[in-house]
N, CA, C and O atoms as a Maestro MAE file, in Angstrom:
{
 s_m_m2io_version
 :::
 2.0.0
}

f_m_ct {
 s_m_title
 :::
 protein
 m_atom[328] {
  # First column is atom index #
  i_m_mmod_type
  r_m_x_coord
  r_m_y_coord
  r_m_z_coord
  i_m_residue_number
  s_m_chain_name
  s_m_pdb_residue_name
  s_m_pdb_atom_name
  i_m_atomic_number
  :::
  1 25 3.943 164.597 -216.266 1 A "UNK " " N  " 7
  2 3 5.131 164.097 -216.936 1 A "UNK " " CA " 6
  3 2 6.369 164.749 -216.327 1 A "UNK " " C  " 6
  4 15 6.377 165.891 -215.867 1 A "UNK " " O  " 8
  5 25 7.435 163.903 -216.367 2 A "UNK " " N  " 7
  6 3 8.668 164.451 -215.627 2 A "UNK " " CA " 6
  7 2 9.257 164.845 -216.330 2 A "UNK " " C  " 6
  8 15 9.324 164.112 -217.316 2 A "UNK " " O  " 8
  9 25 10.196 166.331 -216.454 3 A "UNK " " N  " 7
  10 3 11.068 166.978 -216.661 3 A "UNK " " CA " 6
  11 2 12.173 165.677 -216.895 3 A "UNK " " C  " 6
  12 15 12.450 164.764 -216.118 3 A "UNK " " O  " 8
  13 25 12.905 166.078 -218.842 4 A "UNK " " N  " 7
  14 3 14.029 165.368 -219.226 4 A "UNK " " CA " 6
  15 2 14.905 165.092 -218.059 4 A "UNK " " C  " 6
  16 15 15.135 163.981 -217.583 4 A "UNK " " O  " 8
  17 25 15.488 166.541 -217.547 5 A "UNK " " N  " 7
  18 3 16.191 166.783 -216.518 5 A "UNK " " CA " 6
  19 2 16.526 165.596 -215.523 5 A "UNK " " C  " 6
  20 15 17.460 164.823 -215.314 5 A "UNK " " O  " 8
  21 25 14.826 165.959 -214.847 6 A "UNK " " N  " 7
  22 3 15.061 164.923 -213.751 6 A "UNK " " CA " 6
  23 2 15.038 162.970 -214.048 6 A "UNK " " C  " 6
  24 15 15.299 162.000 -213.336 6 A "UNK " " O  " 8
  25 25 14.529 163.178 -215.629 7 A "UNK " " N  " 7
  26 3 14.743 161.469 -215.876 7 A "UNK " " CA " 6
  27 2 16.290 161.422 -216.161 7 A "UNK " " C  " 6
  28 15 16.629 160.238 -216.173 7 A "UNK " " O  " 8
  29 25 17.458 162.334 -216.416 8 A "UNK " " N  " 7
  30 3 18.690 162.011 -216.519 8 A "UNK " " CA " 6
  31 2 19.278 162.162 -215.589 8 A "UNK " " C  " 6
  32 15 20.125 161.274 -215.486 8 A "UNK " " O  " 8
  33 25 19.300 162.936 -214.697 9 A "UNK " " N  " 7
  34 3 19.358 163.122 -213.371 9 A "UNK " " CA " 6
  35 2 19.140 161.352 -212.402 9 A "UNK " " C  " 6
  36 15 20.010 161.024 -211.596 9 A "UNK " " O  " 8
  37 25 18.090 160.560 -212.624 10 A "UNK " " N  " 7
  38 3 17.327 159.330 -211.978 10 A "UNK " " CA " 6
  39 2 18.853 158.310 -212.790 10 A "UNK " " C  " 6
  40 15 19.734 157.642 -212.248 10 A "UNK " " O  " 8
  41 25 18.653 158.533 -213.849 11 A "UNK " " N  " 7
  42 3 19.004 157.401 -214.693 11 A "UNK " " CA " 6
  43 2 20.549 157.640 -214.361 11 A "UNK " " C  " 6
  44 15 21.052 156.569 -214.020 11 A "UNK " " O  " 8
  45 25 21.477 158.704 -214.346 12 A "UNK " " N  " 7
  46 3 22.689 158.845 -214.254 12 A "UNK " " CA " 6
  47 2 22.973 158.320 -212.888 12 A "UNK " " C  " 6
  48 15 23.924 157.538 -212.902 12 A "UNK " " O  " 8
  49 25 22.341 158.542 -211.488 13 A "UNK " " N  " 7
  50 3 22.207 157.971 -210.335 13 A "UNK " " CA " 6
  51 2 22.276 156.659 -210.335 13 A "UNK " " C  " 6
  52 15 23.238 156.005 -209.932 13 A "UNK " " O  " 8
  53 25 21.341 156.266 -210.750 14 A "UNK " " N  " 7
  54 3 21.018 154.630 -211.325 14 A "UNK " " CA " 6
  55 2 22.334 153.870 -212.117 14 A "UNK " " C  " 6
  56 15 22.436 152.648 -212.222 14 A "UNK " " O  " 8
  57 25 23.194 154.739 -212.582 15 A "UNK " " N  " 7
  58 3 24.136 153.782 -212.834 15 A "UNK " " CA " 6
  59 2 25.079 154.250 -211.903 15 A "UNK " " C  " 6
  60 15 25.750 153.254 -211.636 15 A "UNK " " O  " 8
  61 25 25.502 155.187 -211.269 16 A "UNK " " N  " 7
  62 3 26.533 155.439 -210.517 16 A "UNK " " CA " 6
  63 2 26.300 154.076 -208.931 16 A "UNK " " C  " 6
  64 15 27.180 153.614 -208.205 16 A "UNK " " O  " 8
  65 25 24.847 153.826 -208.915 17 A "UNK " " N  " 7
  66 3 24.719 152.648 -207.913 17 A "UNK " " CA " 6
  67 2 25.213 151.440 -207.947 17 A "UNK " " C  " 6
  68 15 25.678 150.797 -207.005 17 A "UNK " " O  " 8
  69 25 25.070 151.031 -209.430 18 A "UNK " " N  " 7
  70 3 24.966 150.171 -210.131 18 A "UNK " " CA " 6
  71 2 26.774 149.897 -210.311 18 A "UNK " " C  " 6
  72 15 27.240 148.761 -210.220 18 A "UNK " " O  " 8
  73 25 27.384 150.754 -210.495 19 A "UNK " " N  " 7
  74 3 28.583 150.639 -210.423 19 A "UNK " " CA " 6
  75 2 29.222 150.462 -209.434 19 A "UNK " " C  " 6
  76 15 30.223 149.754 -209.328 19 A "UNK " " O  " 8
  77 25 28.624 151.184 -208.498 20 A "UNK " " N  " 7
  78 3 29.075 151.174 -206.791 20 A "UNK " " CA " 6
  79 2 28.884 149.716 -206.285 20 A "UNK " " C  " 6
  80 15 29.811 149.404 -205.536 20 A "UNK " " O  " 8
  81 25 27.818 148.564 -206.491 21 A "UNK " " N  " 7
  82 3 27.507 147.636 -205.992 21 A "UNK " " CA " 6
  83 2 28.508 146.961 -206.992 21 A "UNK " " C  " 6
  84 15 29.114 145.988 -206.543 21 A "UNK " " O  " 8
  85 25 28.816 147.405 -208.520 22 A "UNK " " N  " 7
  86 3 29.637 146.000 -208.899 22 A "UNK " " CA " 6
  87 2 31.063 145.760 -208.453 22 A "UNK " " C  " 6
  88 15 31.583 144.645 -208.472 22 A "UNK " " O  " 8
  89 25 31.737 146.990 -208.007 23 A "UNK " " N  " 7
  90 3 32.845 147.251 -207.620 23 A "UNK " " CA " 6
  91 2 33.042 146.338 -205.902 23 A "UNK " " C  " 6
  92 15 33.982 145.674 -205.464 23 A "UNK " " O  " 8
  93 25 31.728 146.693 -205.311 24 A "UNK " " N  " 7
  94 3 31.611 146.027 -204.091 24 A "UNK " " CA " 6
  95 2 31.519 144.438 -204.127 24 A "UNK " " C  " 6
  96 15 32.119 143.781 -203.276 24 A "UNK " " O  " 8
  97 25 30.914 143.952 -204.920 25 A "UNK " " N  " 7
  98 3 30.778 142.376 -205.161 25 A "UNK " " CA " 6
  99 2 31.959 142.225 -205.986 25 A "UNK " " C  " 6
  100 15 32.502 141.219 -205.528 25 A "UNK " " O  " 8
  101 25 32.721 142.696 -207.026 26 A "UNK " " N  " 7
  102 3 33.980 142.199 -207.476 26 A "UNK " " CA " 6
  103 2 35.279 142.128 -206.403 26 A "UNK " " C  " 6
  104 15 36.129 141.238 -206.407 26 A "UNK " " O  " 8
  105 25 35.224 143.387 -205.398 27 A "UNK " " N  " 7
  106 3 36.276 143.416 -204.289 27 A "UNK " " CA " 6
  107 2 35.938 142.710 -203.013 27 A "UNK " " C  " 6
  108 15 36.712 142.611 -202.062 27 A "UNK " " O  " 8
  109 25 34.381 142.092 -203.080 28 A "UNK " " N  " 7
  110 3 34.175 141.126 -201.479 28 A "UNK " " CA " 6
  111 2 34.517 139.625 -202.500 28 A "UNK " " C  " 6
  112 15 34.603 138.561 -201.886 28 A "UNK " " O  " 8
  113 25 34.677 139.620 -203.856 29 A "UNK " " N  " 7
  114 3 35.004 137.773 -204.415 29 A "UNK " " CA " 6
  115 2 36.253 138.271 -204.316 29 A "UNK " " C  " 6
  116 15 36.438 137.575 -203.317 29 A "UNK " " O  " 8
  117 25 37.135 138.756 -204.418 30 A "UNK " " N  " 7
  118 3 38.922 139.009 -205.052 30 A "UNK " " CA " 6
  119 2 39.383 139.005 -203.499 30 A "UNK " " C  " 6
  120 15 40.612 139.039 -203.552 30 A "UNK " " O  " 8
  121 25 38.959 138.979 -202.068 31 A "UNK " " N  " 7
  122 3 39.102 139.165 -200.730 31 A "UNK " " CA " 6
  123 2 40.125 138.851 -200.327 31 A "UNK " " C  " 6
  124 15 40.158 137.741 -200.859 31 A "UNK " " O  " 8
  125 25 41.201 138.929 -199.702 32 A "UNK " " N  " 7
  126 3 42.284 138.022 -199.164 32 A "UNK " " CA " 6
  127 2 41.668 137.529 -198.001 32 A "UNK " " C  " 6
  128 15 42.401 136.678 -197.498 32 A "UNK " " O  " 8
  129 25 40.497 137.722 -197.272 33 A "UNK " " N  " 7
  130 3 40.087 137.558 -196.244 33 A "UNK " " CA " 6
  131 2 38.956 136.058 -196.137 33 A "UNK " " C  " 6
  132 15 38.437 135.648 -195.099 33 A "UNK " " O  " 8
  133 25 38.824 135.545 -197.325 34 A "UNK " " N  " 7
  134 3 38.239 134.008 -197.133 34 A "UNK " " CA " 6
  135 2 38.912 133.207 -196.693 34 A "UNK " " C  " 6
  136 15 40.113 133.467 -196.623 34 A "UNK " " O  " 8
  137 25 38.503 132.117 -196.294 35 A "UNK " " N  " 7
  138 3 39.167 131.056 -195.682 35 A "UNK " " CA " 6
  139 2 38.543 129.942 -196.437 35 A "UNK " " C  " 6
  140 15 37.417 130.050 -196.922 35 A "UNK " " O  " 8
  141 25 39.204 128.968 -196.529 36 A "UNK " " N  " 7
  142 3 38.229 127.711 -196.707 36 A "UNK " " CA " 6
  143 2 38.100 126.825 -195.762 36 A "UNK " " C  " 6
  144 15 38.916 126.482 -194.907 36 A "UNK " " O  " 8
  145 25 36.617 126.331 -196.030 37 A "UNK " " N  " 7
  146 3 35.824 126.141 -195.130 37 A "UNK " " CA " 6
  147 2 35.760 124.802 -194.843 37 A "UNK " " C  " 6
  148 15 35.784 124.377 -193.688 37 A "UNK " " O  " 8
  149 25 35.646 123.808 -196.244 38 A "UNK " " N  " 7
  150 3 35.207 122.564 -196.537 38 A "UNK " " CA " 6
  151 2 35.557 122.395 -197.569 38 A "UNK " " C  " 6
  152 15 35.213 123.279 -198.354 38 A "UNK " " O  " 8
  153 25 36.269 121.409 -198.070 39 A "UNK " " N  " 7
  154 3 36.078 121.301 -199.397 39 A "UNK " " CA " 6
  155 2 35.291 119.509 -199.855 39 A "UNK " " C  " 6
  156 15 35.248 118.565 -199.066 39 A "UNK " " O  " 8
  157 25 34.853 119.494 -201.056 40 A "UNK " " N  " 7
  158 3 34.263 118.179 -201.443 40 A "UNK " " CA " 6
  159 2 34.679 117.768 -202.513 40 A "UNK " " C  " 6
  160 15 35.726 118.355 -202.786 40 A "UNK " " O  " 8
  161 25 34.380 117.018 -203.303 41 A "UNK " " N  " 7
  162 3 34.690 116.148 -204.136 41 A "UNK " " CA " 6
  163 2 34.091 117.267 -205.933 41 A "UNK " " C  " 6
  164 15 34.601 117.161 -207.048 41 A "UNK " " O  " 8
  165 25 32.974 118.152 -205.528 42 A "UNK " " N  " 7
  166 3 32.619 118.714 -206.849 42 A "UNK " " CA " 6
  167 2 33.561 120.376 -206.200 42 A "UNK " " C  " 6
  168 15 33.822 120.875 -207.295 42 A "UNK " " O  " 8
  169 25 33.840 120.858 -205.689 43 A "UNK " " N  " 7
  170 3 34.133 121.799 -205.170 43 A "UNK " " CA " 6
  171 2 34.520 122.256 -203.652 43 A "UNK " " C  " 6
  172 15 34.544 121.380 -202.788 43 A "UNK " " O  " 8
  173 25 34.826 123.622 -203.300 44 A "UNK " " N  " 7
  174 3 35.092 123.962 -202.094 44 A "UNK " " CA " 6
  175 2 33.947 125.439 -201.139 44 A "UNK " " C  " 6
  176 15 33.750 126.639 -201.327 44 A "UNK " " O  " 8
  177 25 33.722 124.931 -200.654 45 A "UNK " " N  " 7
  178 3 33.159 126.090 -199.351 45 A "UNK " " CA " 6
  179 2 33.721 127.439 -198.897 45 A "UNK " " C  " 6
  180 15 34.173 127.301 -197.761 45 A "UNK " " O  " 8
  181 25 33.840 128.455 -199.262 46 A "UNK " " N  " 7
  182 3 35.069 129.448 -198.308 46 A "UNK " " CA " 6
  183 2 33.910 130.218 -197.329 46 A "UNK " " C  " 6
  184 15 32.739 130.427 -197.646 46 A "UNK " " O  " 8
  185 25 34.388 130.480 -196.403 47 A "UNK " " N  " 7
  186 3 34.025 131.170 -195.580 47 A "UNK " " CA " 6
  187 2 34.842 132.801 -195.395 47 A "UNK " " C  " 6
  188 15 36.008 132.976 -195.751 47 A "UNK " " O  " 8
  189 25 33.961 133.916 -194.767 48 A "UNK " " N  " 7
  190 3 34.489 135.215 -194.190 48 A "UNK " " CA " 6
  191 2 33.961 135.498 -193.513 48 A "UNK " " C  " 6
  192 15 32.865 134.940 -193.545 48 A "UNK " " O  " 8
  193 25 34.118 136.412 -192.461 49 A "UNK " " N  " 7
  194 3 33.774 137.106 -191.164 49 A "UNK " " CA " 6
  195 2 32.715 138.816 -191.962 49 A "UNK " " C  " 6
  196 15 33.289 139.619 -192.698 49 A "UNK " " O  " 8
  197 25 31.985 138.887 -191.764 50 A "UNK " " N  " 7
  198 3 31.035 139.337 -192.364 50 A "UNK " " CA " 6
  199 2 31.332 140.814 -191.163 50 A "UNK " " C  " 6
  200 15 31.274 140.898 -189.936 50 A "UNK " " O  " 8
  201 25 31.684 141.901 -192.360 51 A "UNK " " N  " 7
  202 3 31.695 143.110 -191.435 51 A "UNK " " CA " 6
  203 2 30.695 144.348 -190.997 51 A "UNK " " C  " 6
  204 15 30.906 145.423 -190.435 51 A "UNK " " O  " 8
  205 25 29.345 143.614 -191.581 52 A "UNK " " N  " 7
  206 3 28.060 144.281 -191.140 52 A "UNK " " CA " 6
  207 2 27.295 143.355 -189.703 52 A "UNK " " C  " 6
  208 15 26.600 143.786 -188.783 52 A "UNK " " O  " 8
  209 25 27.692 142.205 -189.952 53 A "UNK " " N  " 7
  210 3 27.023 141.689 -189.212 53 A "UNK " " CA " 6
  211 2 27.693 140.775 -188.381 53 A "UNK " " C  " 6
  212 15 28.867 140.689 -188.741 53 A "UNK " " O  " 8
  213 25 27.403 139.971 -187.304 54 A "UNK " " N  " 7
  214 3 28.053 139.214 -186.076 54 A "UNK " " CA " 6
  215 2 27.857 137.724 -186.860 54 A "UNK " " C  " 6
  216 15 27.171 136.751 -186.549 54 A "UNK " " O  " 8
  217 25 28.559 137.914 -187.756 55 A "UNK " " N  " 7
  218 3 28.049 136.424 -188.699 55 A "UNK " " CA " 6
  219 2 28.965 136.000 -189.669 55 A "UNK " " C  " 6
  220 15 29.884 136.813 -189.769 55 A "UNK " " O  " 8
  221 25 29.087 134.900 -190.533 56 A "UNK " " N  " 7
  222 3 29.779 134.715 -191.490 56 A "UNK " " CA " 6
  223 2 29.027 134.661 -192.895 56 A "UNK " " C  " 6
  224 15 28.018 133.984 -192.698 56 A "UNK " " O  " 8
  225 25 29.069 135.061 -194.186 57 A "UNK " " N  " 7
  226 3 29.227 134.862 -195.356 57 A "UNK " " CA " 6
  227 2 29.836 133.524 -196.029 57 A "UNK " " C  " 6
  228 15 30.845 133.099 -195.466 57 A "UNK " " O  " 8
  229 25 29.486 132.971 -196.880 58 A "UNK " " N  " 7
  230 3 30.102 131.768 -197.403 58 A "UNK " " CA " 6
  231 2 29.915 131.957 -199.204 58 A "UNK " " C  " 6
  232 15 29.425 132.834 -199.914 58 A "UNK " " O  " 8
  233 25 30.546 130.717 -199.447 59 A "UNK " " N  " 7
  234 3 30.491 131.366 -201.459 59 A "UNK " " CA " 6
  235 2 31.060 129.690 -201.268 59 A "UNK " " C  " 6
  236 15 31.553 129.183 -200.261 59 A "UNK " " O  " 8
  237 25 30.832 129.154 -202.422 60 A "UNK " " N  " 7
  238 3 30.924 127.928 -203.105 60 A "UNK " " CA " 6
  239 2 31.284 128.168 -204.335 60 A "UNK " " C  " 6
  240 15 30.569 128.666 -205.205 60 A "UNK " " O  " 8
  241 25 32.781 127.703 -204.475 61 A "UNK " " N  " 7
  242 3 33.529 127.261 -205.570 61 A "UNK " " CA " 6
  243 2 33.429 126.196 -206.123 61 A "UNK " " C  " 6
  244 15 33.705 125.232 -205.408 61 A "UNK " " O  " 8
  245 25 32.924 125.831 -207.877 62 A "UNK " " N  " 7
  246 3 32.963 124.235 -207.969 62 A "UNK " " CA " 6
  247 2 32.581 124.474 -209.511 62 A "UNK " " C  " 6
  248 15 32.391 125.468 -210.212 62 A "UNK " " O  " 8
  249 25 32.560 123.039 -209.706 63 A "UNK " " N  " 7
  250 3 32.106 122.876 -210.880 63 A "UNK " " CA " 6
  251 2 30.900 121.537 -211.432 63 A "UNK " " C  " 6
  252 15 30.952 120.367 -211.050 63 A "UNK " " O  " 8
  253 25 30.165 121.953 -212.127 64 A "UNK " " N  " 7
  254 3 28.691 121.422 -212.579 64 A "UNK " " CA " 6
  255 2 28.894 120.509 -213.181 64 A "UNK " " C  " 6
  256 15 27.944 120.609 -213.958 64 A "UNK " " O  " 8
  257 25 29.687 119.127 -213.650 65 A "UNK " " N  " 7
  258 3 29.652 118.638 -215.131 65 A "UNK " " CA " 6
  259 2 28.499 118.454 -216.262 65 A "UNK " " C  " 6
  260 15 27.294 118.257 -216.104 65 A "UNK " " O  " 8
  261 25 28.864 118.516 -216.834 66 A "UNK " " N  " 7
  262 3 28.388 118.087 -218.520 66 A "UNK " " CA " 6
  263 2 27.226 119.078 -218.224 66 A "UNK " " C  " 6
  264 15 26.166 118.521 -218.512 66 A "UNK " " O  " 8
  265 25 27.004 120.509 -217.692 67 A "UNK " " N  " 7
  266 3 26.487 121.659 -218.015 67 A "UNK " " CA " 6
  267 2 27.490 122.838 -218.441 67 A "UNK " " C  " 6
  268 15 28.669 123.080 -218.180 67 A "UNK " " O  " 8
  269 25 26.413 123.517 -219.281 68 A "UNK " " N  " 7
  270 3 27.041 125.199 -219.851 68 A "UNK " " CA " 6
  271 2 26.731 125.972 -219.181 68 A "UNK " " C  " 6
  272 15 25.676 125.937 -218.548 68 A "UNK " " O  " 8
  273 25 27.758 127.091 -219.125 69 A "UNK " " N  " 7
  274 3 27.065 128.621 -218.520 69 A "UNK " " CA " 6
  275 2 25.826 128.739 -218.123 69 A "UNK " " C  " 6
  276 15 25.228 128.745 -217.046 69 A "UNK " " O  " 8
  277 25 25.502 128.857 -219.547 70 A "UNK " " N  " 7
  278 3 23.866 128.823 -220.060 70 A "UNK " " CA " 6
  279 2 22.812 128.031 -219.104 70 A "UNK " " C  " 6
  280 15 21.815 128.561 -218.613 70 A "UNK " " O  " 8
  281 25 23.278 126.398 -218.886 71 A "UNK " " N  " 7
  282 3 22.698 125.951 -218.117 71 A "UNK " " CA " 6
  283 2 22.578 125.948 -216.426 71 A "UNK " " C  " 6
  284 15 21.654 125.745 -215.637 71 A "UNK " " O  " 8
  285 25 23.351 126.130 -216.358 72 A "UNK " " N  " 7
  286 3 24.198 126.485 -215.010 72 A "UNK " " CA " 6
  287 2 22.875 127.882 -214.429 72 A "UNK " " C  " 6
  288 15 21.986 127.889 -213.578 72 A "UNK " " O  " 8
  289 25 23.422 128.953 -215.483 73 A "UNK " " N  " 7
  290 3 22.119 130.184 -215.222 73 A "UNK " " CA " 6
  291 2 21.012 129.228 -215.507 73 A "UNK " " C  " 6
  292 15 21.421 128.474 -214.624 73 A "UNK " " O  " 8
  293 25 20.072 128.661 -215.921 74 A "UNK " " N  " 7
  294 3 19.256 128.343 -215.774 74 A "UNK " " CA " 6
  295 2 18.434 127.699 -214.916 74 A "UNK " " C  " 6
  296 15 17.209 127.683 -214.794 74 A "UNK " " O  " 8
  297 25 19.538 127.042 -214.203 75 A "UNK " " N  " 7
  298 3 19.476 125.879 -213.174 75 A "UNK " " CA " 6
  299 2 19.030 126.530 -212.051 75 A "UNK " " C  " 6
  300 15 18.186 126.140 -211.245 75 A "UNK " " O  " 8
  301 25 19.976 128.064 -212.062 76 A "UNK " " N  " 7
  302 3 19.593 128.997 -210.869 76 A "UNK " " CA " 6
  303 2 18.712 129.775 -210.463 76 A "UNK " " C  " 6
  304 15 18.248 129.894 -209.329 76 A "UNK " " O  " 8
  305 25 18.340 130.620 -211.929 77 A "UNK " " N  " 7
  306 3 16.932 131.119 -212.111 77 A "UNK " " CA " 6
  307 2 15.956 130.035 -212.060 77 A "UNK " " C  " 6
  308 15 15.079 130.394 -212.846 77 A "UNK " " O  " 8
  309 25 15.608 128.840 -211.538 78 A "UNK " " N  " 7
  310 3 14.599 128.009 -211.516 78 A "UNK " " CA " 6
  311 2 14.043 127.890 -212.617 78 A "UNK " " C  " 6
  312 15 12.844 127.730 -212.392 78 A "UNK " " O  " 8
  313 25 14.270 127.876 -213.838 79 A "UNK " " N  " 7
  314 3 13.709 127.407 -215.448 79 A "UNK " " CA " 6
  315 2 13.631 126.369 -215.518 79 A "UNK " " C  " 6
  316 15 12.943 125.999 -216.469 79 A "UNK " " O  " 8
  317 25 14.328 125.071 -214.486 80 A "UNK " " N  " 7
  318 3 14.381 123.899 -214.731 80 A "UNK " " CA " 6
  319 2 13.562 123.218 -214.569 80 A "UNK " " C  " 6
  320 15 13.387 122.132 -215.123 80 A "UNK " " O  " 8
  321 25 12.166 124.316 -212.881 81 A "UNK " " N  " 7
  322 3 11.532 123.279 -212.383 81 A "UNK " " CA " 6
  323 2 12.213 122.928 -211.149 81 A "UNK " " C  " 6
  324 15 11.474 122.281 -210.407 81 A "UNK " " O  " 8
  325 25 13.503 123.161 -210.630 82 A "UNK " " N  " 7
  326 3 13.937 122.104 -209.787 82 A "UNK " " CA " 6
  327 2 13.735 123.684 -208.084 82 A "UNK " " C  " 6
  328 15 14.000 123.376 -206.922 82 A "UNK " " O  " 8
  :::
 }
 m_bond[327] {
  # First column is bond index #
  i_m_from
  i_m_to
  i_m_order
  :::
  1 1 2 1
  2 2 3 1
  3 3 4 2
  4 3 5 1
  5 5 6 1
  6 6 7 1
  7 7 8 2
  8 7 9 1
  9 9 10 1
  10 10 11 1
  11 11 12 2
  12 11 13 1
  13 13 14 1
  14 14 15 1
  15 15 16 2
  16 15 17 1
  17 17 18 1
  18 18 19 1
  19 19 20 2
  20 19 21 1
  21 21 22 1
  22 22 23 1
  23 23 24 2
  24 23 25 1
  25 25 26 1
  26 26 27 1
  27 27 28 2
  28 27 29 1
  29 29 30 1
  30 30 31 1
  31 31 32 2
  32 31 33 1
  33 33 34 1
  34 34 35 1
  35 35 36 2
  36 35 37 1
  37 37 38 1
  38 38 39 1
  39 39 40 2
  40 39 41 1
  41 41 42 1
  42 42 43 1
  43 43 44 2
  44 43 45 1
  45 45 46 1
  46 46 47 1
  47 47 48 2
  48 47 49 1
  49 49 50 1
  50 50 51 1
  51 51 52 2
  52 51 53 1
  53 53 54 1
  54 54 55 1
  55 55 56 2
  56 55 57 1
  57 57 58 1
  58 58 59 1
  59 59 60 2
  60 59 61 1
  61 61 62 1
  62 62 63 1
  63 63 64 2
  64 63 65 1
  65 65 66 1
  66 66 67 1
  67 67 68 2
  68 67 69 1
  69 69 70 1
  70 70 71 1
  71 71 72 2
  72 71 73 1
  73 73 74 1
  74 74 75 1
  75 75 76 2
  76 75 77 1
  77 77 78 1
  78 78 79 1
  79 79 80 2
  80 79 81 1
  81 81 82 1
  82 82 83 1
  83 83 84 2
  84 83 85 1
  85 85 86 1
  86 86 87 1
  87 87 88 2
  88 87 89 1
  89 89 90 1
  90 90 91 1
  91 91 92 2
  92 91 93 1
  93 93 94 1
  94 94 95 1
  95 95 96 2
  96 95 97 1
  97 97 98 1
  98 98 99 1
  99 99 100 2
  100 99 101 1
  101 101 102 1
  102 102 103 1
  103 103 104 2
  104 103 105 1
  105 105 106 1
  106 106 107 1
  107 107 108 2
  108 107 109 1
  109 109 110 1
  110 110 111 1
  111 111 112 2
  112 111 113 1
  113 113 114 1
  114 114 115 1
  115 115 116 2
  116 115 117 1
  117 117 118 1
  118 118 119 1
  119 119 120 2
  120 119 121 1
  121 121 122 1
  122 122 123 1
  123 123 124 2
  124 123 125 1
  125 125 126 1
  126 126 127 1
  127 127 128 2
  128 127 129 1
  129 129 130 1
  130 130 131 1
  131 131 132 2
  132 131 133 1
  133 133 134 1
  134 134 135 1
  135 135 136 2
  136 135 137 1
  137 137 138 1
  138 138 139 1
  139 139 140 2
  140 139 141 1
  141 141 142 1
  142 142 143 1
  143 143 144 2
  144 143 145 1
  145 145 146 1
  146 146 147 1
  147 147 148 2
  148 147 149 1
  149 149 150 1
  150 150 151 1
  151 151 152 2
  152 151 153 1
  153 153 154 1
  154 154 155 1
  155 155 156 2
  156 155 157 1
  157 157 158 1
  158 158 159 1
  159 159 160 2
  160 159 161 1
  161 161 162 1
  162 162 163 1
  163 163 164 2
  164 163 165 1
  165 165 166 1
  166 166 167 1
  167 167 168 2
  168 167 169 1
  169 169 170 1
  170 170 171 1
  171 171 172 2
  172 171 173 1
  173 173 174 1
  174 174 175 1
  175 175 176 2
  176 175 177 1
  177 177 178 1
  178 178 179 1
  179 179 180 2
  180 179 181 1
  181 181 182 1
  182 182 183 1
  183 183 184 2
  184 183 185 1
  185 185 186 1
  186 186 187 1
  187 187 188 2
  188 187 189 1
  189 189 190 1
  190 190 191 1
  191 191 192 2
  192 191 193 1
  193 193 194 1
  194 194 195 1
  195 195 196 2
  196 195 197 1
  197 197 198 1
  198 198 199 1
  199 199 200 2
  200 199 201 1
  201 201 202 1
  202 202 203 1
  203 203 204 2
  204 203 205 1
  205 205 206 1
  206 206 207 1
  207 207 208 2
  208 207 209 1
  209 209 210 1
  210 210 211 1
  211 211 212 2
  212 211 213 1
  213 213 214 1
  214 214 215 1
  215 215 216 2
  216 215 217 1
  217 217 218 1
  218 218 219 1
  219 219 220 2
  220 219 221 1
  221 221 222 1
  222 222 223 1
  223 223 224 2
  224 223 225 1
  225 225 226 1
  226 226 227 1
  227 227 228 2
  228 227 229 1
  229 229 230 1
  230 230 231 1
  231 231 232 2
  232 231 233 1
  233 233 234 1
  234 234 235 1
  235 235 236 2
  236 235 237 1
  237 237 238 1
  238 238 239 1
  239 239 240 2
  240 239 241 1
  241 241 242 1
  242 242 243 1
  243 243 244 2
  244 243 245 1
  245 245 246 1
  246 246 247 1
  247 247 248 2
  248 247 249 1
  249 249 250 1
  250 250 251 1
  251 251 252 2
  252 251 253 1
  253 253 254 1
  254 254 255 1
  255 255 256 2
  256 255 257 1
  257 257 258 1
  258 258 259 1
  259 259 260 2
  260 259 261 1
  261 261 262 1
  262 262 263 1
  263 263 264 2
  264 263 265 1
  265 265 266 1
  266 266 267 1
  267 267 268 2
  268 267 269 1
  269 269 270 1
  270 270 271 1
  271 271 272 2
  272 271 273 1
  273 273 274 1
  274 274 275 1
  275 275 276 2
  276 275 277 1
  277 277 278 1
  278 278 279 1
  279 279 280 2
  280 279 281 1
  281 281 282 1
  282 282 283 1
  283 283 284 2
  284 283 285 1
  285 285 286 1
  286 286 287 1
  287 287 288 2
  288 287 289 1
  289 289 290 1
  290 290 291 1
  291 291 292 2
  292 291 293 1
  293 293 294 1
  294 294 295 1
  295 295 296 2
  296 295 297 1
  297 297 298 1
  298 298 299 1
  299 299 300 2
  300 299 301 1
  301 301 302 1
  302 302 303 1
  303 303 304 2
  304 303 305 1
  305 305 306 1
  306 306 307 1
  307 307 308 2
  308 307 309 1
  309 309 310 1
  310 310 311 1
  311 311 312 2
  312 311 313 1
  313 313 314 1
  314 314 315 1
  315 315 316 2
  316 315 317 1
  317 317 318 1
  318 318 319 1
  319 319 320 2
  320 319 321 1
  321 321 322 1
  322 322 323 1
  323 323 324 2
  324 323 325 1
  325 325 326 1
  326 326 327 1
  327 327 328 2
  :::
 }
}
């Protein structure tokens, strides 16, 4: 069995990551550095120059009709089947 210690020690780590990655995904969506890419008729495409790699990143802006949040997450987690 592990020492309290080291399970608060794990767990305090565990969120300091956890924070570190949300800060990183809230400041790579807020970017001044997208472009758009394409846009369509339900939404738009943006593109960025990806600074780990010799590549681009993309993100899709849009909207679902006559779905919720709710469904929307569902649609994505594959619950639908599809």
């Amino acid at each position: 069995m592990m020492p309290s210690t080291e399970i608060t020690d794990h767990t305090v780590n565990y969120d300091v990551a956890l924070q570190n990655a949300e800060n990183r995904v809230f400041h790579l969506l807020h970017s001044l550095e997208w472009q758009l890419h394409s846009e369509k008729k339900t939404g738009s495409i943006w593109s960025m120059k990806c600074n780990v790699m010799d590549n681009y990143i993309f993100r899709y802006e849009g909207r679902i009709p006559n779905r919720s949040c709710a469904e929307v997450t569902e649609l994505k987690t594959g619950k639908w089947g599809m």
